[in-house]
Backbone as numpy.savetxt, mean C-alpha at the origin, in Angstrom:
# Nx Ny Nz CAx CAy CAz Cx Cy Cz
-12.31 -15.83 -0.89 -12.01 -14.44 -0.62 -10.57 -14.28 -0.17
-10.03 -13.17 -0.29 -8.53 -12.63 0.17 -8.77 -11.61 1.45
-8.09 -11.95 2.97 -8.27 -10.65 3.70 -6.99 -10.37 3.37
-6.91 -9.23 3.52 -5.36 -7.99 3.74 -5.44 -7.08 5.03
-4.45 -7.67 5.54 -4.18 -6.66 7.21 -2.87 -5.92 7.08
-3.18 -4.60 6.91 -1.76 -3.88 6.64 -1.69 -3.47 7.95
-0.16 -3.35 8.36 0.72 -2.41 9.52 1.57 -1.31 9.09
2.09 -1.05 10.23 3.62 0.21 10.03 2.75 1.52 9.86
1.61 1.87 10.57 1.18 3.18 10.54 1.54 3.85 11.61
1.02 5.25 11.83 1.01 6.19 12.95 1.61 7.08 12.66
1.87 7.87 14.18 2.50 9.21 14.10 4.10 9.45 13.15
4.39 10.07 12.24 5.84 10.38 12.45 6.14 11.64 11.74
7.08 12.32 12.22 8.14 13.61 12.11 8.05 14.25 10.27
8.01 14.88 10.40 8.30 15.18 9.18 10.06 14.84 8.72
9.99 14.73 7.56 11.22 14.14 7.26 11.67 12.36 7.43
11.04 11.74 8.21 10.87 10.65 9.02 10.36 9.82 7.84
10.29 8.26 8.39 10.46 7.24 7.31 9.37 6.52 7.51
8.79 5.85 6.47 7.67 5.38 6.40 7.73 4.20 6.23
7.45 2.52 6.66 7.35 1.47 5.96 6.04 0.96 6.54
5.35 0.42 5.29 3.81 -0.52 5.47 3.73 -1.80 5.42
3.68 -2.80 5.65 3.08 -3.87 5.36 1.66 -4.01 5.16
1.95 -5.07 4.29 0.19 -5.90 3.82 0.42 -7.29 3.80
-0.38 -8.32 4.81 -0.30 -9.24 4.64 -1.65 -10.08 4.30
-1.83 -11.10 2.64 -2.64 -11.50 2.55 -2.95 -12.90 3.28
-4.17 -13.15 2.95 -4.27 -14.46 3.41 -5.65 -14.90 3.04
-6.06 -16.35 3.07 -7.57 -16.40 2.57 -6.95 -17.35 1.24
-7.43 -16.82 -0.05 -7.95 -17.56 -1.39 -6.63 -16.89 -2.09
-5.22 -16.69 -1.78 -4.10 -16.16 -2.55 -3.50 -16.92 -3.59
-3.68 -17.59 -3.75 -2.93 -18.81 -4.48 -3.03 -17.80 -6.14
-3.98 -17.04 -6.67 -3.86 -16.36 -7.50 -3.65 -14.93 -7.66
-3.72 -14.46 -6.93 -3.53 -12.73 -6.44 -2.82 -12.67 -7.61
-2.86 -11.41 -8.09 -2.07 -10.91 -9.49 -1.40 -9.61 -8.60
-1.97 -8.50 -9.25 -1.19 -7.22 -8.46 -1.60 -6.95 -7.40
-0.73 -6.20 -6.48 -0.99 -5.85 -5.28 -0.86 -4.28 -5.19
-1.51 -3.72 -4.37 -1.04 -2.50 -4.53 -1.49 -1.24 -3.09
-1.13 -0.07 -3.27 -0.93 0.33 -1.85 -1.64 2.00 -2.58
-3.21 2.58 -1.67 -3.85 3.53 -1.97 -3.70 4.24 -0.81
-3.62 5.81 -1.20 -3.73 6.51 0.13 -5.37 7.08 0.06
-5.61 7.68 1.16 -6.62 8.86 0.55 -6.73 10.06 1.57
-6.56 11.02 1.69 -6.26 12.10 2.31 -7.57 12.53 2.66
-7.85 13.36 3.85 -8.98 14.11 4.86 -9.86 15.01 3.29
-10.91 15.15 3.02 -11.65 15.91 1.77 -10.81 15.09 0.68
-10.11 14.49 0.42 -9.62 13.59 -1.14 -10.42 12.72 -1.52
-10.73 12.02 -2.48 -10.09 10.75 -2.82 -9.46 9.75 -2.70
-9.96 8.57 -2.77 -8.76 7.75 -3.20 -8.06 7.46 -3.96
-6.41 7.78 -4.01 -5.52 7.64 -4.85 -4.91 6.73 -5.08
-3.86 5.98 -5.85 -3.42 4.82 -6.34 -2.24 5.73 -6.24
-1.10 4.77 -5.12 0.27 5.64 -4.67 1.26 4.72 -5.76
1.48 2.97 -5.53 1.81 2.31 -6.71 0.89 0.91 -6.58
1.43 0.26 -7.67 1.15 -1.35 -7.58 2.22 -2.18 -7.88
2.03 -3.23 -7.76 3.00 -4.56 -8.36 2.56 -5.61 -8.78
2.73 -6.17 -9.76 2.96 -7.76 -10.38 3.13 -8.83 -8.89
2.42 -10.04 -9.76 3.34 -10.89 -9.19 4.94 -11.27 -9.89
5.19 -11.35 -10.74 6.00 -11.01 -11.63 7.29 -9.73 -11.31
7.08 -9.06 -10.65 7.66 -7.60 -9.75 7.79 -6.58 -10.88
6.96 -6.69 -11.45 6.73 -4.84 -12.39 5.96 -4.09 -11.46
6.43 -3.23 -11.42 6.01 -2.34 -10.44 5.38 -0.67 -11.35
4.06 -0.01 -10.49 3.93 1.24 -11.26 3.61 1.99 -10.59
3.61 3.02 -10.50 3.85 4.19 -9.70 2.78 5.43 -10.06
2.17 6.07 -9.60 1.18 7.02 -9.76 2.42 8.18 -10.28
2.15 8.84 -11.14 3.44 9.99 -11.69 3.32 10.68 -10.24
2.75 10.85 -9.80 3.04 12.43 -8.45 3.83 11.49 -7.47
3.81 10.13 -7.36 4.13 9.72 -6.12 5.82 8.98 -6.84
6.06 9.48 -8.09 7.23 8.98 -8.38 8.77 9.20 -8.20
10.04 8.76 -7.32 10.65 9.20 -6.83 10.94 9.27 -5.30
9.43 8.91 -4.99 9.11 8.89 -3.43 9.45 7.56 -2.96
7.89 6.88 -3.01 7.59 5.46 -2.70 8.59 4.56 -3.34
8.73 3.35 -2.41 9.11 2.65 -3.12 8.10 1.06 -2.73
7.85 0.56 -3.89 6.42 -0.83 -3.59 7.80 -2.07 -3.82
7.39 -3.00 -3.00 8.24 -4.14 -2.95 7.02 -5.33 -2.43
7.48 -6.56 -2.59 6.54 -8.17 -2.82 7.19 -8.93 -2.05
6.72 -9.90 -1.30 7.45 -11.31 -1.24 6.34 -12.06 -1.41
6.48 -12.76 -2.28 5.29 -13.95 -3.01 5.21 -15.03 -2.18
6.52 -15.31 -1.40 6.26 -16.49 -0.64 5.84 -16.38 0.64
5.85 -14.70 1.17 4.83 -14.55 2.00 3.76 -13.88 2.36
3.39 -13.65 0.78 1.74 -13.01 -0.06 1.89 -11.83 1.21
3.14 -11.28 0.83 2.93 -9.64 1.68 3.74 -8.44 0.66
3.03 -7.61 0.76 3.47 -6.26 0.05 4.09 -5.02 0.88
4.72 -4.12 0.29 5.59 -3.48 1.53 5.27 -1.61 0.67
5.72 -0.81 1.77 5.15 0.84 0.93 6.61 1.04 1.58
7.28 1.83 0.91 8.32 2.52 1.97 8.47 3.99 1.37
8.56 4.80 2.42 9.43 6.48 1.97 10.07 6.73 2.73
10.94 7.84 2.02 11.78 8.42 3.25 11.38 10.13 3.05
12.21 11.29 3.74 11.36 12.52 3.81 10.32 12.63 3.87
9.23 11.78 4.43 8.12 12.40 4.70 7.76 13.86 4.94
6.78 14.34 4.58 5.96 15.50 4.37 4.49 15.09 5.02
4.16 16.79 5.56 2.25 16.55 6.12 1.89 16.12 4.78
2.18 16.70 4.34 1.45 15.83 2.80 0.75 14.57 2.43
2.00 13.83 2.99 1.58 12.47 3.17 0.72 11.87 3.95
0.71 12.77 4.83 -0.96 12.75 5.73 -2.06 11.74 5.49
-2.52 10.88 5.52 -3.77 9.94 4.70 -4.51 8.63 5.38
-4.74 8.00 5.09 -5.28 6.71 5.28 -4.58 5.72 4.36
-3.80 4.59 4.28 -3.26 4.03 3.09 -3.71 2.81 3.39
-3.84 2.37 2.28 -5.04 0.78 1.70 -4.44 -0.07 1.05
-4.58 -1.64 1.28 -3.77 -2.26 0.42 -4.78 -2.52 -0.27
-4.78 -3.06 -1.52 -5.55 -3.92 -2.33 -4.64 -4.72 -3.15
-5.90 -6.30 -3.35 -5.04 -7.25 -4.25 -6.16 -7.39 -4.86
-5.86 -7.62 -6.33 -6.37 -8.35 -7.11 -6.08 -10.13 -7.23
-8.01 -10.24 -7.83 -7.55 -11.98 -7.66 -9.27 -12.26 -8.46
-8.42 -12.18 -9.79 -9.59 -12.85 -10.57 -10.33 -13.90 -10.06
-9.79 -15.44 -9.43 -10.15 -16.77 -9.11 -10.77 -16.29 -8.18
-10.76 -15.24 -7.32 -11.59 -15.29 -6.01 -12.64 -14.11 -6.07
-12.65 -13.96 -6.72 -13.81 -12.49 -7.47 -13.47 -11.23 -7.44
-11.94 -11.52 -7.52 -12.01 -9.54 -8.06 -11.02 -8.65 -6.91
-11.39 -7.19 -6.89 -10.55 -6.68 -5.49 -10.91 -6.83 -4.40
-9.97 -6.36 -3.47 -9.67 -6.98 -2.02 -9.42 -5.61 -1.53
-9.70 -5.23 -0.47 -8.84 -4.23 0.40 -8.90 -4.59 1.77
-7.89 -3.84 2.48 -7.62 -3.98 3.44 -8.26 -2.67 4.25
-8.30 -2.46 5.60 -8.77 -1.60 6.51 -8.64 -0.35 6.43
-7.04 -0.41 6.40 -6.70 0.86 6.03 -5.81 1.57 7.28
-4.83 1.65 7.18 -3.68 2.28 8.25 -3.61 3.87 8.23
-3.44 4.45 9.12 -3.35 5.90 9.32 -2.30 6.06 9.26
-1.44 6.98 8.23 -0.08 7.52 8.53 -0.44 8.86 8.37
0.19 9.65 9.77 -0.26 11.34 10.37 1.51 11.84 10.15
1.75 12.74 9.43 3.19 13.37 9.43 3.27 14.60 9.92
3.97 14.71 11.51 3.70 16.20 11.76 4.54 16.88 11.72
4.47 18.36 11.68 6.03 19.34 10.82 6.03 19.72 12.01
């Protein structure tokens, strides 16, 4: 199995900057993409982007321009960053990895980021 413990949540400002971590650990040795979900109060869960191990990166069209998804392979951690935050952004955000060798997806807990105007 893969756990994922993401950080960098909580309160912040509107306009204010956002960075997440996800750090895996467990059965990584194959993890393929990684990737970072929000899901908002009455939403869904959405797919904000993902990444390769490889560093192709993809982006949900609404969240494009915003986010930016970044990797370090050598320390099986994934990163979310924005800047201008909006209530909008309001949510719960999730990491998940994929990892065929270890059966499939992974998520993590799930971090609260609250943006207040």
């Amino acid at each position: 199995h893969v756990q994922l413990v993401e950080s960098g949540g909580g309160t912040v400002q509107a306009g204010g900057s956002l960075r997440l971590s996800c750090a895996a650990s467990g059965h990584t040795i194959c993890i393929s993409a990684m990737g970072w979900y929000r899901q908002a109060p009455g939403n869904e869960r959405e797919l904000v982007a993902a990444i390769s191990n490889n560093g192709t990166t993809v982006y949900a069209e609404s969240m494009k321009g915003g986010f930016t998804i970044s990797r370090d392979n050598a320390k099986n951690t994934v990163y979310l960053g924005k800047n201008s935050l909006n209530p909008e952004d309001t949510a719960v955000y999730y990491c998940n990895a994929e990892s065929a060798c270890a059966g499939g997806d992974f998520w993590g807990q799930g971090t609260q980021v609250t943006v207040s105007s």
